[in-house]
N, C-alpha and C positions, 0 to 999 in steps of 0.2 A: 823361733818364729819371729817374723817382722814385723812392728808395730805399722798396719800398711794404714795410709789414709783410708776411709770409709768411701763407697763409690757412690754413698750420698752427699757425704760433703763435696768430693768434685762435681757433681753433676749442679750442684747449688751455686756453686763458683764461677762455673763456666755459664749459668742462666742468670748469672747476678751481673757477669761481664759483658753480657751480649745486650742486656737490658740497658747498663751504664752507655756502651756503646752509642745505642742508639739512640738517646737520649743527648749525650753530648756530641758526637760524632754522626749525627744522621745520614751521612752518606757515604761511611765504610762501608767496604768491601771485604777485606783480607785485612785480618791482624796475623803477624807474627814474633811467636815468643819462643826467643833465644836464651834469656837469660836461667841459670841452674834454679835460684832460688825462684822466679816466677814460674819454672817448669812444675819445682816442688808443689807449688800454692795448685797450679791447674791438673798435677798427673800425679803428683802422691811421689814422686823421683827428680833425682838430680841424674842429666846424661849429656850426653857431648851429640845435641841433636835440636829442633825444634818440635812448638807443635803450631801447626797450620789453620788457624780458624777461620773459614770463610763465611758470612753471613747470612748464606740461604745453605750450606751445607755443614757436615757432622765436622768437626775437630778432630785433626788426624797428629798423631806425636812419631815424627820422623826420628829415626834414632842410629846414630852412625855406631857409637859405642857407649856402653855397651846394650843391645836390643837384648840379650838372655839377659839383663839385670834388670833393664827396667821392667822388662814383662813378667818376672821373680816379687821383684819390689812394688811395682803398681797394680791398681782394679780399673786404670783407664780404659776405655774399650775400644780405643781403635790407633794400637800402636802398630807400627811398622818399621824394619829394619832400610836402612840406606847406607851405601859407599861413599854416596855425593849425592850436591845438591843436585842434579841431572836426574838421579832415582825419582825422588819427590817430584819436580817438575815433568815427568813425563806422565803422571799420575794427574795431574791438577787440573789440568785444562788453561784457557784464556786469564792472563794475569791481568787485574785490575791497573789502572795506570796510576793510581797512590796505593801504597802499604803502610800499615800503620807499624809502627815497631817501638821496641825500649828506647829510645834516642837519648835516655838520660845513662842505656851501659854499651850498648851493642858498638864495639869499634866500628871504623870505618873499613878497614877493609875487609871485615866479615861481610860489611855490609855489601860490598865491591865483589867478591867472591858469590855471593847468594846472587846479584841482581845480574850473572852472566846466565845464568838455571832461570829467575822469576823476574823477565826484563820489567821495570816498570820506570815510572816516568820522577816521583815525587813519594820521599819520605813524610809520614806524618806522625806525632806521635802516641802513645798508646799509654804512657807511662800514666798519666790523670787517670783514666780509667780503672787501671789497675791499681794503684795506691789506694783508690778511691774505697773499692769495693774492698782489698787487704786493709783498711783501716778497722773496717765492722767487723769482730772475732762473733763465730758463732760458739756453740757452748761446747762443744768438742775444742776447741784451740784457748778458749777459757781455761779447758781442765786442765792441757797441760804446761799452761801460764801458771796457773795456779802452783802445780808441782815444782814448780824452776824458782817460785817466789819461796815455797816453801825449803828447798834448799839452799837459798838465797838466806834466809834467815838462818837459818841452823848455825849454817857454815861464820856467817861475820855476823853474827850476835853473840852467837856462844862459843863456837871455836876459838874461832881470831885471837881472845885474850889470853887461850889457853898457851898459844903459839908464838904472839911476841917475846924476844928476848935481848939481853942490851947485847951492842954487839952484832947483829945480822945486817945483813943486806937487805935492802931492797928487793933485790933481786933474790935472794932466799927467801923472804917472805911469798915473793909471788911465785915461786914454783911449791911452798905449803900450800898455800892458797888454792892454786891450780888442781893439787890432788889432791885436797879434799873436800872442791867441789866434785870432781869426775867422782870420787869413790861412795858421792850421795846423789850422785844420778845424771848429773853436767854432760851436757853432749861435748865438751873437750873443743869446742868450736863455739865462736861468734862472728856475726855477722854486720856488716852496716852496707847502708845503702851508697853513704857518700865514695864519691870514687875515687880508688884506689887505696883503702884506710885499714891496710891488713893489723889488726891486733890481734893477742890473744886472750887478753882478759880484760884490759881495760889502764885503768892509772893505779901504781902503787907508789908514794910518796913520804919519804918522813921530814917532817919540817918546812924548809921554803920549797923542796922540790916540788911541793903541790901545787905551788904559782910559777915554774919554769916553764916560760915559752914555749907555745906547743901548734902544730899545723893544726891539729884534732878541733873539731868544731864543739867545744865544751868549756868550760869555766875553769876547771883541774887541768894540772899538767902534771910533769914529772921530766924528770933529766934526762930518764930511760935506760937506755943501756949502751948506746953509743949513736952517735951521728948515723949512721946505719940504722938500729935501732932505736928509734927515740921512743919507745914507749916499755909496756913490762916492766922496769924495773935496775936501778942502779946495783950496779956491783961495788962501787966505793962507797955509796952513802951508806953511813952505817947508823943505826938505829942507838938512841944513847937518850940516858932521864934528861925528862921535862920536853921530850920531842913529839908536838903533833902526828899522830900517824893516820893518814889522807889514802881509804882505797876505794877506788869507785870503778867497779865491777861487772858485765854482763853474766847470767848465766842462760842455760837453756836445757831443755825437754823436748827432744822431738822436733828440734827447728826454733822453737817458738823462746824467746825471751822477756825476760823480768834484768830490769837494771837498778842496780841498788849503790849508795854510797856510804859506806860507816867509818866513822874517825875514833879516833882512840888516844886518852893521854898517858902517855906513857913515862909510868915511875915520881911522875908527880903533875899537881892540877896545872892548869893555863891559868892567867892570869883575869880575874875577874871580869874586867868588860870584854875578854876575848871570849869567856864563858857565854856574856849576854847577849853576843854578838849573833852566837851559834843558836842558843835560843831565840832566836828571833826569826834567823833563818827556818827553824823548825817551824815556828808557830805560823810565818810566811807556807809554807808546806799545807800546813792543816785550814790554812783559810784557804786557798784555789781548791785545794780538794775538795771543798764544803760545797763548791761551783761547778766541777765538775757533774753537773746533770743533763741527762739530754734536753735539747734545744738551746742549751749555755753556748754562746759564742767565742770561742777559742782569743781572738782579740779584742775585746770587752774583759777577759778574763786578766787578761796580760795588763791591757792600760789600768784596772781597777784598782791591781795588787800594787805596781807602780807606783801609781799616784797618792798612794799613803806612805810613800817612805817617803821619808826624809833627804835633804839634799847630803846631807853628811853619808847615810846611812848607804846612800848609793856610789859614793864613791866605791871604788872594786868590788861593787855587786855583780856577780855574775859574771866572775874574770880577776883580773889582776890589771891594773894598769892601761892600758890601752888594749885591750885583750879581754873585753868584757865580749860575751856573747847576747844577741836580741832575743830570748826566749827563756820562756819559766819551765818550760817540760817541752815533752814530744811524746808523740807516739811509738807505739813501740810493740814486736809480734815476731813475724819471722827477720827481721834486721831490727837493730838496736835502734836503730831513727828511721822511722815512719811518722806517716800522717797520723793525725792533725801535729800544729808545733803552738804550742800556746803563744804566740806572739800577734806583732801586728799582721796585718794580711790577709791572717786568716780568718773566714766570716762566716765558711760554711758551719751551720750550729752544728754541736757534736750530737750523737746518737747512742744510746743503750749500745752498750758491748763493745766500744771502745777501749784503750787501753792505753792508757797515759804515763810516765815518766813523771813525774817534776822533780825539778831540781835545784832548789834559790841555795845558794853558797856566794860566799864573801873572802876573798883574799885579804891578808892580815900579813904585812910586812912581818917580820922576823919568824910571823911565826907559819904560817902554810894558810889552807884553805880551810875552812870552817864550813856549816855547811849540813844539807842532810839530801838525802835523795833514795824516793820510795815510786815503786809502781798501783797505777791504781783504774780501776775499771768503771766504767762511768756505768751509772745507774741512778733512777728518781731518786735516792737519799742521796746523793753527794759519790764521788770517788770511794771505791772499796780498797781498801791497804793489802795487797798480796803479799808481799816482800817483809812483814814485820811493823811493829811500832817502836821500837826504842829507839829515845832520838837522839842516841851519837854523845860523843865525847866518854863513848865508855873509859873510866879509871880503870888502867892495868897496874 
């Protein structure tokens, strides 16, 4: 049996988005969603199709391939099969002369190819809305956050130490890794929003590879696996005493993600102020979360945490070298980076049921990236810890 979305959470989805619309958007028309994962969010399926929301009529999910799977997989109510966009179009009527669409994934010539079927005049876009509303988890996508956090921990709090050995790869650690999150529930897939950012687990590093140069919009790197692959995990580095071991990880349940990061000193301690470094980043950790409450301002959160480090202390906070990134956390749900991002910019106050990331880490010449990074749900006490509390530098 399929774990299918409830056809009360999409009906709540799609009156959550129609309200955002009109709110921000007062004079839409037609939104259309193309993308898999915002299909997931409004129809409970990923298919090679869209669905059609027009603003004074029902939401229709046009489906080229496959219709016997979505209509298997979803409780949406008003799916229909198509060959091409011409099916759909002949069905709709008078096309609005703006559409709103994903403009932050939908290529251009998708978009070229639809507007010969839905002539219209002006793209506009939809992604704020949708973010918007996917940032608030109701308590269905809670639970199976929770479940991914709870794997999350299992796996690199108590496994992990079970698992390093002198001698491995990088790259052998993260295919252990790999399988024994799938074998405690891991949907074997993650996602992000930014584009084109295909990973499969995330960064696995021992020593400096934790500060190698990386396109990935995050603070950690790793050498990876080749120029082709730059991420996963080195085949030559090989794990040996006294080496930092840096993995910072997605998993998931059902779509939904928890990101976690746990380091580990392997065969012998770091070196004292590298120790205090790491603590500090933790205890950095424990104070934003304390903030995380609704009506806290995303960037009042960012400049507070800031403005009490030190000028020394920031040097390679949040990066390595010129490679620091502008954020304490992100949100985080069905892709690894969503809204909110704890930085500047952002002003809209956070809400109950949100789901935050953070992540303060420090780059540390010779030795990798220090550092902690837990997921957490905003609520009137402060951020709730799904992912675990141990704060890293586990002794192996």
């Amino acid at each position: 049996m399929k774990n299918k979305v409830p056809l009360s959470e999409l009906q709540t989805r799609m009156k959550l988005f129609r309200e955002k619309m009109d709110t921000i958007n007062p004079d839409w028309e037609l939104a259309v969603i193309f993308s898999k994962v915002n299909q997931y969010y409004f129809a409970g399926t990923m298919q090679d199709g869209m669905i059609l929301i027009p603003r004074d009529g029902k939401a229709e999910f046009w489906v080229r391939r496959s219709f016997e799977r979505a209509v298997d997989e979803s409780l949406f109510p008003n799916i229909k099969p198509m060959t091409s966009f011409r099916d759909a179009a002949s069905c709709f009527g008078k096309v609005p002369q703006a559409v709103y669409l994903e403009t932050e994934i939908v290529p251009v010539a998708l978009v070229n190819r639809f507007r010969k079927h839905f002539p219209f005049e002006s793209i506009r876009p939809v992604d704020g809305a949708v973010n918007s509303i996917r940032a608030v988890k109701s308590q269905y996508e809670i639970e199976l956050m929770k479940k991914a956090g709870k794997i999350h921990q299992k796996v690199l709090e108590e496994q992990i130490p079970n698992i390093l050995r002198e001698g491995m790869s990088e790259a052998e650690l993260a295919m252990k890794l790999y399988t024994a999150l799938v074998e405690e529930g891991h949907d074997a897939n993650i996602r992000f929003g930014m584009f084109d950012t295909p990973l499969v687990l995330g960064h696995i590093g021992f020593g400096e590879s934790s500060i190698y140069p990386t396109f990935f919009d995050g603070p950690g790197g790793n050498y990876g696996m080749s120029p082709a692959v730059p991420s996963f995990g080195s085949r030559e580095n090989k794990l040996k005493t006294g080496d930092l071991v840096f993995i910072d990880a997605g998993c998931a349940v059902d779509g939904y993600h928890t990101d976690k990061t746990m380091t580990y000193m392997f065969g012998k301690a770091l070196p004292d102020d590298v120790i205090d470094i790491h603590r500090k980043c933790v205890d950095i950790q424990n104070e934003a979360a304390s903030m995380l409450k609704p009506g806290a301002i995303p960037a009042e959160i960012y400049k507070s945490i800031l403005n009490r480090l030190d000028s020394d202390f920031l040097i390679n906070f949040m990066g390595f070298g010129n490679r620091r990134v502008k954020f304490l956390g992100h949100g985080i749900g069905l892709a690894v980076d969503e809204y909110p991002v704890i930085a500047e910019g952002f002003t809209e106050p956070l809400q109950e049921g949100m789901v935050i990331a953070l992540e303060p880490k420090k780059g540390i010449e010779g030795i990798g990236m220090v550092g902690v990074e837990n997921t957490f749900i905003v609520t009137p006490d402060g951020g709730k810890c799904i992912t675990g509390d141990n704060p890293g530098l586990i002794p192996v």
